[in-house]
Legacy VTK file of the C-alpha trace (Angstrom):
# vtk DataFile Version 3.0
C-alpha trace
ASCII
DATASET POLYDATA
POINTS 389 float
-7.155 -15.916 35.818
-4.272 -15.318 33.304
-4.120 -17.530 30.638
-1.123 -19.385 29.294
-0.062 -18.826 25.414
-0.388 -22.304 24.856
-3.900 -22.090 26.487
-4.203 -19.025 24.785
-4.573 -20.233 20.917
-6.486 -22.946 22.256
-8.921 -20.415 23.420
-8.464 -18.595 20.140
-8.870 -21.865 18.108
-12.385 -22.855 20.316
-13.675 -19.472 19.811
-13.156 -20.170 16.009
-15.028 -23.478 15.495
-17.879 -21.516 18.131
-18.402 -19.459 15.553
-18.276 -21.907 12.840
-20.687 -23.638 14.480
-22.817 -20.856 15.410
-22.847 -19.801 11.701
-23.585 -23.692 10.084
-26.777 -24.066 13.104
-27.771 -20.483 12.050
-28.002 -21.169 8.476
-29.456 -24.433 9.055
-32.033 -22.721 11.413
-32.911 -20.536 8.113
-32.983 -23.193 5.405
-35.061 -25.425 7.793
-37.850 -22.836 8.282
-37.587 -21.590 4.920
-38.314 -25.564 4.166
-41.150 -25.598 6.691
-43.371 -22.186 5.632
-42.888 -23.233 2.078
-43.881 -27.262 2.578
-46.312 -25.877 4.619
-47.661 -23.606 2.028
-46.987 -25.912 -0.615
-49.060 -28.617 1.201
-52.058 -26.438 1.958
-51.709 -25.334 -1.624
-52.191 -28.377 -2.860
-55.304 -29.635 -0.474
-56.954 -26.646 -1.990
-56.291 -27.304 -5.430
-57.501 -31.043 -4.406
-60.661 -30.511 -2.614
-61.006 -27.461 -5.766
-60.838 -30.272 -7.982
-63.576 -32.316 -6.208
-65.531 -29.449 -5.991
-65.449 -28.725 -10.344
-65.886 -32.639 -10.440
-69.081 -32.124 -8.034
-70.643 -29.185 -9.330
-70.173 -30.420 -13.215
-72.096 -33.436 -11.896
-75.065 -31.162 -10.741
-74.845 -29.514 -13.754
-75.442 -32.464 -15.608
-78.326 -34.100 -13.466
-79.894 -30.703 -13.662
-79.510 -30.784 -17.322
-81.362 -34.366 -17.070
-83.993 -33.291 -14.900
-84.549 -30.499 -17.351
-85.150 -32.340 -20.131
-86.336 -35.824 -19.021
-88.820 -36.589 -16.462
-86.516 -37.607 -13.873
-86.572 -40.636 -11.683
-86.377 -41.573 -7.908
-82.469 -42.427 -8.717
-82.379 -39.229 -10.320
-83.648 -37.448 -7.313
-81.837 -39.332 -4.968
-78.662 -39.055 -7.155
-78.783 -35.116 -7.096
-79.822 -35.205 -3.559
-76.747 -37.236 -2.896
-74.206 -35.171 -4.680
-75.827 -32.069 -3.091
-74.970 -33.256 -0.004
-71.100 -34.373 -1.521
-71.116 -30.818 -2.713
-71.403 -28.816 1.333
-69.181 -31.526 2.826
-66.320 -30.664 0.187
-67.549 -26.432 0.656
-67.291 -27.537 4.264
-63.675 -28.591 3.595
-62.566 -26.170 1.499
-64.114 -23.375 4.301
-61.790 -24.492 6.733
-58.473 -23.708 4.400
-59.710 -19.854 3.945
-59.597 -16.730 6.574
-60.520 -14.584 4.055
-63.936 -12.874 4.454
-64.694 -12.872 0.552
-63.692 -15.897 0.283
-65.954 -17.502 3.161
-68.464 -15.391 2.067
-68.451 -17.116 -1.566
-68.340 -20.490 -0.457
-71.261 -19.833 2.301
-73.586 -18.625 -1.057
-72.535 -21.667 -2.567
-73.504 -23.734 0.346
-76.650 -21.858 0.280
-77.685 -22.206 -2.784
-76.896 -26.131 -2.895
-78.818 -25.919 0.145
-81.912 -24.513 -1.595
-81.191 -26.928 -4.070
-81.175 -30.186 -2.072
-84.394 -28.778 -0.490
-86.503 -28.129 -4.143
-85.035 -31.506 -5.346
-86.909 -33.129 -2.371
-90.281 -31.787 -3.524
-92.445 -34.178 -4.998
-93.822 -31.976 -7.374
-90.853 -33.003 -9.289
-92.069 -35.966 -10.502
-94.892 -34.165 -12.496
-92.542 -31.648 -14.162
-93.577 -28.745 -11.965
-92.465 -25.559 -14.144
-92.174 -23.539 -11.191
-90.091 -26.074 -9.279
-88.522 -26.542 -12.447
-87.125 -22.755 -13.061
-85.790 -23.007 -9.697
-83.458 -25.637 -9.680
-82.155 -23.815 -13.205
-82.144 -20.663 -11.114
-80.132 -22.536 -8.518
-77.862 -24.360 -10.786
-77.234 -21.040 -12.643
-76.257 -19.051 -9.162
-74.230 -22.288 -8.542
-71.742 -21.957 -11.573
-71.774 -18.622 -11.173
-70.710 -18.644 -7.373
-68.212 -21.082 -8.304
-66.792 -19.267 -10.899
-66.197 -16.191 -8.827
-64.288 -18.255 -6.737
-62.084 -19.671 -9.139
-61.111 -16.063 -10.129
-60.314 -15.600 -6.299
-58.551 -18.996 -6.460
-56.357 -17.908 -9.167
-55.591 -14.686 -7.197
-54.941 -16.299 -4.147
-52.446 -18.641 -6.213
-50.576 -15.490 -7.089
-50.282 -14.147 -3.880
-49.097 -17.649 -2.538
-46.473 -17.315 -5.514
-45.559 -13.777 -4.112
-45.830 -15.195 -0.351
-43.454 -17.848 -1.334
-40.919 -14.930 -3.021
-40.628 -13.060 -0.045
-39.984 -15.708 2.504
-37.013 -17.293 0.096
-35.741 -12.971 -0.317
-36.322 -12.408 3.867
-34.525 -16.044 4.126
-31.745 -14.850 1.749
-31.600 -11.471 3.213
-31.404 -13.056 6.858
-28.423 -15.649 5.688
-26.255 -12.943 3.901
-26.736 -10.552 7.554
-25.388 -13.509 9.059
-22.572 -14.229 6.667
-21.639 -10.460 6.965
-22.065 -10.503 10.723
-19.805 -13.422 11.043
-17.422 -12.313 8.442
-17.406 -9.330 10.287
-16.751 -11.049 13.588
-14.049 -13.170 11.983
-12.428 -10.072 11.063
-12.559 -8.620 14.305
-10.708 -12.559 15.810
-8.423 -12.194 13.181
-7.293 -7.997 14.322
-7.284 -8.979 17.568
-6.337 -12.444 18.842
-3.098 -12.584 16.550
-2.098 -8.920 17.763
-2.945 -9.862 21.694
-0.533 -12.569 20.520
1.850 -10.500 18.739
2.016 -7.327 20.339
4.152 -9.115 23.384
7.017 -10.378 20.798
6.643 -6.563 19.318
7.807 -5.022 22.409
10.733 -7.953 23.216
12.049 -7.269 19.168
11.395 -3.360 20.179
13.691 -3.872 22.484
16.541 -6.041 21.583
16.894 -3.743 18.830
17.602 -0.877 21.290
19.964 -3.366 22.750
21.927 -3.456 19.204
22.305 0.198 19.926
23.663 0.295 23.230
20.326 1.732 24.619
20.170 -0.149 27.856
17.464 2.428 29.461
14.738 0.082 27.989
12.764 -2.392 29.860
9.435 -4.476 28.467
6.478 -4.066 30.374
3.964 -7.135 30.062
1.908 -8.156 33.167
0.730 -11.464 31.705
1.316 -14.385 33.775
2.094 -16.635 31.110
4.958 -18.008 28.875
5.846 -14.492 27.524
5.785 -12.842 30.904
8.561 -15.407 32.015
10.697 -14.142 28.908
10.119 -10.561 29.348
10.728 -10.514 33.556
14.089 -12.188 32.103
15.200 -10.228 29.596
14.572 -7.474 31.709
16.573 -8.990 34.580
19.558 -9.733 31.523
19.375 -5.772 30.266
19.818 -4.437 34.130
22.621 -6.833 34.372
23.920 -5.617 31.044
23.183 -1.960 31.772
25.057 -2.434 35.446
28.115 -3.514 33.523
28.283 -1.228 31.299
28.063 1.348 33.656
31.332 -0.484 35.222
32.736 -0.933 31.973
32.092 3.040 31.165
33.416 3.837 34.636
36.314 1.953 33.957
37.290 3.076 30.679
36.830 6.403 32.630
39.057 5.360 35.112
41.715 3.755 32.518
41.471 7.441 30.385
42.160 9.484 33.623
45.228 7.615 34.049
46.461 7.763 30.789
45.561 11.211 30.546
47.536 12.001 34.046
50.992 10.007 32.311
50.451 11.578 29.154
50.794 15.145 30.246
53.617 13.922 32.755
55.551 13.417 30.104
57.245 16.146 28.350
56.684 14.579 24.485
53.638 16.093 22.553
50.901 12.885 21.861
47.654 12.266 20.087
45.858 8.959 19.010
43.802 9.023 16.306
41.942 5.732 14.822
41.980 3.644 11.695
39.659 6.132 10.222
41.984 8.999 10.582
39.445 10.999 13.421
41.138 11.957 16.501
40.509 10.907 19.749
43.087 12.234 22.057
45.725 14.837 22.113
47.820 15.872 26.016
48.050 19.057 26.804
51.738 19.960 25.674
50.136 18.850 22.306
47.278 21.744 22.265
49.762 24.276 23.861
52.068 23.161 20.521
49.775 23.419 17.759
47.624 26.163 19.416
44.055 24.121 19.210
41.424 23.256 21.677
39.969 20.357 22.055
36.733 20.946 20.090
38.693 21.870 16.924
40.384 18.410 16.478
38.568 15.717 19.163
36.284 13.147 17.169
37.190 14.857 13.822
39.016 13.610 10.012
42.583 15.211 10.621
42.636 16.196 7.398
39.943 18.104 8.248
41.094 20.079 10.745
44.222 23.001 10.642
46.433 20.096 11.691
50.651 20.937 9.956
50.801 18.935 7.091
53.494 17.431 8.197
51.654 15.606 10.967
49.151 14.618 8.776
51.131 13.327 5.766
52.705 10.731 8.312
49.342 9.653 10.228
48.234 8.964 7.026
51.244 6.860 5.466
51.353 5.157 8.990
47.259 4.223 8.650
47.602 2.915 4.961
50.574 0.982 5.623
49.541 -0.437 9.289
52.666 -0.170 10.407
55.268 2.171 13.007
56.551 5.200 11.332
60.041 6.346 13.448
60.968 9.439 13.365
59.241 11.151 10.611
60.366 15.068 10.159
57.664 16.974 12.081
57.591 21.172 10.998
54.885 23.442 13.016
54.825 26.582 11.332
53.225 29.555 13.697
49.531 30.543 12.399
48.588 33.860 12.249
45.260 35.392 11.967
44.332 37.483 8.922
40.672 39.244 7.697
40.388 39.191 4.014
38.804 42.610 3.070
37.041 41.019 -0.391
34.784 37.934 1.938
35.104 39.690 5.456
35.931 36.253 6.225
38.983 34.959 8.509
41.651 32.651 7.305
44.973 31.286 8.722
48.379 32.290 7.196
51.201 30.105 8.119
54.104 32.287 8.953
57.857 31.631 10.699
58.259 28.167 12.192
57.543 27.302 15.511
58.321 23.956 16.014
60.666 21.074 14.459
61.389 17.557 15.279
60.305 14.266 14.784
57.620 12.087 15.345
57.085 8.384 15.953
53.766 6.633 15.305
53.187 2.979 17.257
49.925 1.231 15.920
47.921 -0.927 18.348
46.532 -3.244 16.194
42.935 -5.166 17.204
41.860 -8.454 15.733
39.807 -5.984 12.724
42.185 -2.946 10.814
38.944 -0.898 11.809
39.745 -1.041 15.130
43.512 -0.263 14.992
44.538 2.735 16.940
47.220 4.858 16.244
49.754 6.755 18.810
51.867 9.703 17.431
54.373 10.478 19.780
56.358 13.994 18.979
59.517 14.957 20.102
62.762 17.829 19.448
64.987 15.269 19.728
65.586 11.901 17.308
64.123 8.755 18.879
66.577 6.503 19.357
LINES 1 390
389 0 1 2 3 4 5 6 7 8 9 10 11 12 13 14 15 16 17 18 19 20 21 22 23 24 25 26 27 28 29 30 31 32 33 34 35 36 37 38 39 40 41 42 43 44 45 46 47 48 49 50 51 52 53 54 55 56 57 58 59 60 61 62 63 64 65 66 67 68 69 70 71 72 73 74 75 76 77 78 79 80 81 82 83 84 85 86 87 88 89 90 91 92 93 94 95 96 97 98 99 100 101 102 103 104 105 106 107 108 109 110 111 112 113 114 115 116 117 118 119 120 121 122 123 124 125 126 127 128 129 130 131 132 133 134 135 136 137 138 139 140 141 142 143 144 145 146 147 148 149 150 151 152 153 154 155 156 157 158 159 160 161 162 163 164 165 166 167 168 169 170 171 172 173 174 175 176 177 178 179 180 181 182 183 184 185 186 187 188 189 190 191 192 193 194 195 196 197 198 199 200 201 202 203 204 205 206 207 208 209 210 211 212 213 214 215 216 217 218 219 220 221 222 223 224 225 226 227 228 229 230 231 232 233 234 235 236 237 238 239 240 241 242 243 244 245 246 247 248 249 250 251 252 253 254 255 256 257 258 259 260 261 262 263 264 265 266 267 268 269 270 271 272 273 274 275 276 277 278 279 280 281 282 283 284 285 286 287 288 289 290 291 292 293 294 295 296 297 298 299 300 301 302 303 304 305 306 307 308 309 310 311 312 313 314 315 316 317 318 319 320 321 322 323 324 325 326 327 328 329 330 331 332 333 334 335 336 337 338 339 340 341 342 343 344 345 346 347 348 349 350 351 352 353 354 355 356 357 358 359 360 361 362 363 364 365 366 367 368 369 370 371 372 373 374 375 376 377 378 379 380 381 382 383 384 385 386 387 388
């Protein structure tokens, strides 16, 4: 289906705001999963550092019940106390287990599960409550591996936080990296609208300006091609229509002319006078036959040429050229033909012309036939033995 112009730009102008579109939804595509990964980072970031927190909080709290234990003789509160915050202690490991997929990581927090474990399971020995020293080493053992379990995995804590940080730097560099490929690829794109659409566009109005300016110069074998069924196809089938018609006429306007010059041509050389036309720039355009018999001349040595550039008598070209300066009839100017002969100059090797006895006198009559512009005048010299009367 061929599209109108009209429908055309439309088409051009949808396609625009498509990709406008396509570029604000892919953008917002990025920036809302760059906002997801990193609130979802961010938020698991911060349960950590929570439940992290509860844990310190917890295992300070052993530490200092084990510290009482150690030094007082502790009491069924105590017991139960430490028993209690044992068991506070795996359910917050228990947490923080489920936030890791690291195997160090889950292998820490199971020994620290373990050795709370161990823990809760000495503090429920009774031999407690007479100060056992055995029982006593052991939850000082146990509270010993405790801190340093937990310590090891703050250090992996603090590593992990760096490699979060790093995480957190590449998605916002893939993100940016992602955008600016689609910025280029639609700038890219747009470019490629812009080449195309306006010259799909253009390119028709190229060839009708191609070819009214071939028109200007009389070149009527032109014709615009453009199979579009649209607005611009009307104007070019049209204008082509309008340069046949123009071409056909000036075909009938050349054959006429050629016609009209024939007949002039046949009258001129019926008549016995000598005649050439020349224009208002002095070139000439016509001379009969008694004419080149009289001066000696063929056509291609005066036709379409300045007369004073040609071997034209002086004579004849004195009074074409008071008659074209004045724009006005010259009667009976003195007309002299001298004969020309032929001589090789031994110093050049060159051949000149040597004007020698006359050949010819009598008088000459120039009638302008003025036009509407002086540069169109034409001028008639009419030559004669005898005075014009």
């Amino acid at each position: 289906m061929q599209l109108s112009l009209k429908r055309r730009v439309a088409t051009s102008f949808i396609v625009a705001n498509l990709v406008v579109l396509v570029m604000g939804f892919t953008v917002f595509y990025f920036l809302d999963s760059l906002n997801t990964q990193i609130s979802s980072i961010t938020v698991n970031s911060n349960t950590i550092s929570h439940i992290t927190d509860e844990v310190r909080i917890s295992a300070v709290s052993i530490l200092k019940m084990q510290k009482k234990i150690l030094t007082t003789k502790p009491t069924p509160e105590d017991l139960k106390r430490l028993e209690n915050l044992c068991e506070g202690f795996q359910s917050q490991l228990q947490r923080l287990d489920s936030f890791y997929s690291e195997v160090e990581a889950k292998k820490t927090i199971s020994r620290l599960q373990g050795y709370v474990d161990s823990l809760k399971t000495i503090v429920g020995k009774t031999s407690l409550f007479y100060r056992d020293a055995e029982g006593l080493s052991t939850i000082n053992e146990l509270t010993d591996k405790i801190l340093e379990a937990f310590s090891e995995f703050q250090d992996m804590q603090y590593f992990q936080n760096e490699q979060r940080d790093k995480q957190v730097k590449t998605i916002i560099g893939e993100t940016r990296r992602n955008m600016l490929i689609s910025l280029i690829i639609t700038f890219l794109g747009t470019i490629l609208l812009s080449l195309v659409v306006p010259g799909k566009i253009a390119m028709p109005f190229k060839k009708i300006n191609d070819a009214v300016r071939e028109l200007q110069d009389c070149n009527f074998d032109v014709s615009i091609y453009y199979d579009q069924d649209d607005e611009i196809g009307e104007l070019a089938r049209e204008l082509n229509k309008m340069i046949m018609n123009m071409k056909k006429f000036e075909q009938l306007r050349t054959d006429r002319i050629s016609v009209e010059h024939r007949k002039f041509d046949t009258l001129a050389n019926m008549i016995k006078k000598n005649i050439m036309i020349s224009n208002a720039k002095g070139e000439l355009i016509y001379m009969n036959n008694p004419m080149y018999a009289l001066l000696e001349m063929q056509s291609d040595d005066v036709i379409n040429k300045v007369i004073t550039d040609t071997m034209m008598p002086d004579s004849i070209v004195e009074t074409y050229e008071i008659a074209i300066k004045r724009r006005s009839k010259i009667e009976n100017a003195e007309i002299t033909i001298p004969k020309r002969k032929k001589v090789l100059i031994a110093e050049t090797g060159e051949y000149m012309f040597e004007e020698t006895e006359e050949v010819f006198h009598g008088y000459a009559n120039v009638i302008p036939i003025r036009a509407k512009e002086s540069t169109l005048d034409y001028y008639m010299m009419i030559i004669s033995k005898e005075v014009f009367v």
